[in-house]
C-alpha positions, 0 to 999 in steps of 0.5 A: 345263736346255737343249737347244741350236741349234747350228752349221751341219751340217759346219761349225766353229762361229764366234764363241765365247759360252763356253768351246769344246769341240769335242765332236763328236755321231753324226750331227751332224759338225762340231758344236762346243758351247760351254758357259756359265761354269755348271756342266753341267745336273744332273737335278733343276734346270730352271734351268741353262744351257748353250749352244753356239755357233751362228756358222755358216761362211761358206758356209751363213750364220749361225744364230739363238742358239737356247737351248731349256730342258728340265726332268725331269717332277717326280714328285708322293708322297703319303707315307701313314703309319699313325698308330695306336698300335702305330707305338709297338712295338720296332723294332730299338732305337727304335720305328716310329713313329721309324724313319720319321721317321729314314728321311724327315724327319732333317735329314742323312741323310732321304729328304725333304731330300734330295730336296724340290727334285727331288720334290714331297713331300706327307705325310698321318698317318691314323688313327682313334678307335674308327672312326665311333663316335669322331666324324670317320673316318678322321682325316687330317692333310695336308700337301699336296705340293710342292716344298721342303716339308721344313719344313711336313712336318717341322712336321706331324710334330713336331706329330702322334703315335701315337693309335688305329686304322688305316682304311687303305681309308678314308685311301687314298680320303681322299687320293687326291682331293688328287693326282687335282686337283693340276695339276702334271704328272708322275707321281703316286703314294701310298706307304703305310707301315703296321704292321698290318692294316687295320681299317675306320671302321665295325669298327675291331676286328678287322682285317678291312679288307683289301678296303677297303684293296685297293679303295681302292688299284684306284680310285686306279690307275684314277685315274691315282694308283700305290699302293706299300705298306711293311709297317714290321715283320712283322705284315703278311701277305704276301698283304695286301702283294700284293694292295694292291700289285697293286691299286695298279699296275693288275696284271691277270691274267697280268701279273707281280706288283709289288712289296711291301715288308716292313721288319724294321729302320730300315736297311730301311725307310730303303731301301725309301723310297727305293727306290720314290721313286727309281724314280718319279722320272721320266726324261721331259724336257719341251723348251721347243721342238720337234723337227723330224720326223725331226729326232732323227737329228740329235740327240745325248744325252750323259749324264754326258759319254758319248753315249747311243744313240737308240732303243736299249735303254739310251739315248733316244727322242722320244716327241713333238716336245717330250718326250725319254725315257731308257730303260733304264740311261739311266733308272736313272742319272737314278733313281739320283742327280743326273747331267749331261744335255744335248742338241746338235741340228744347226741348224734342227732344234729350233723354239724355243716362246715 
């Protein structure tokens, strides 16, 4: 994507690179933008161009062609998926273990492939044998994240089954060291699907592994890594969801509480899946460039076709010279799907890097 230089402020731009469509943004008068034969810069793809003309009039000169990328900040999720042998019981005509699999990894409607190239999916399967009386606990199989990892994660699964036990604490700790050092920018988040409560490496019966679990999710928050949980079926307790919901987003006295899923059927948990990577998937744009102080005033958003307020509820802010956000419905568009962004600054007021 790219936000561009443009004309000179009050004047008509000159010489045409493209198609002219006289789009005129606040604060920027006269500012005509001129559009590559590309299709408009969709969220989710940091290659697309778009331009505008910079020939200024003949009383102010000529600006410099000054074509600066800006991309979304891809969000990193570590799918963290109970691999015990109930992932084996009914769930509303096919079994659980299935139901995730339909709701991530099927090839037409999966939350992975459709997102893999927005996305930097990564995928770990735990359990245990019988904690660490059956030797290695808990036991990971990692497929670590990134981008267009639709296959090797499909790969894992179709290699892997239900076995034994659950560790959830031990298997959030296990993991959360793969996103602490992974270098990529951008949020960072674990989604945990289990169905059941969790057992410990050093009791694997009964399940009292409830403290381990919401420990291990606190110490990942404190790490810069978020925890959502989904229960895949009802033998979740409610206050267990909480409490590793809480733990998992730094909720501390008096804040209100996060939110928990609790999966009943495939639609629902195909839902909850997306509802979460959906919502981590960031609304911070990074500018190859940088903005002038005070120089956002002269800068318009457009989402979708339609300018979007700066500092407004529902519109955009400049958190630094190089970092645009969307706020508010602006933000919800970008979480919600694919859609057009594009920058027009008035000319001078963006300093190209590199």
């Amino acid at each position: 994507m790219v936000i561009a230089g443009c004309g000179g402020v009050g004047e008509t731009a000159g010489t045409d690179t493209g198609t002219g469509t006289g789009t005129t943004g606040p604060g920027i008068p006269g500012i005509t933008s001129v559009t590559s034969s590309d299709s408009e810069p969709t969220l989710g793809s940091s290659t697309d161009v778009v331009r505008y003309d910079v020939g200024g009039g003949s009383d102010t000169g000529t600006c410099a062609d000054a074509d600066v990328k800006f991309e979304p900040q891809i969000p990193t999720v570590l799918l963290l998926i109970d691999q015990s042998g109930s992932m084996t019981s009914n769930f509303g005509g096919t079994d659980r273990w299935d139901a995730v699999y339909n709701a991530l990894l099927d090839p037409d409607d999966g939350l992975v492939p459709q997102l893999e190239g927005q996305v930097r999916f990564g995928m770990a399967l735990y359990t245990s044998f019988e904690g660490d009386e059956g030797g290695q606990c808990p036991v990971i199989t990692e497929t670590p994240p990134a981008l267009d990892n639709y296959g090797a994660i499909a790969a894992t699964w179709e290699a892997s089954q239900p076995e034994d036990e659950t560790p959830t604490g031990e298997s959030i700790a296990a993991v959360t060291p793969t996103l602490v050092m992974d270098p990529s920018e951008g949020t960072k988040v674990i989604v945990l699907a289990t169905d059941g409560e969790p057992d410990t490496c050093a009791q694997p019966n009964p399940q009292n592994g409830q403290e381990e679990s919401v420990e291990a999710a606190a110490a990942a928050f404190e790490q810069g890594v978020r925890t959502y949980v989904i229960s895949v079926g009802n033998e979740v307790s409610d206050q267990h969801l909480q409490d590793v919901a809480n733990a998992g987003a730094g909720v501390g006295p008096g804040d209100p509480d996060a939110p928990f899923y609790k999966a009943d059927d495939a639609q629902a948990l195909a839902d909850a899946f997306a509802d979460i990577v959906d919502g981590v998937r960031d609304c911070k744009l990074t500018l190859d460039g940088a903005v002038a102080e005070g120089g956002e005033d002269e800068c318009a958003v457009f989402v979708n076709g339609e300018v979007i307020p700066l500092d407004g509820d529902n519109g955009w802010q400049l958190n630094n010279p190089s970092e645009v956000e969307l706020v508010g419905d602006a933000c919800d568009a970008i979480q919600n799907g694919e859609v057009q962004v594009s920058i027009k600054c008035a000319c001078g007021v963006v300093t190209p890097v590199g």
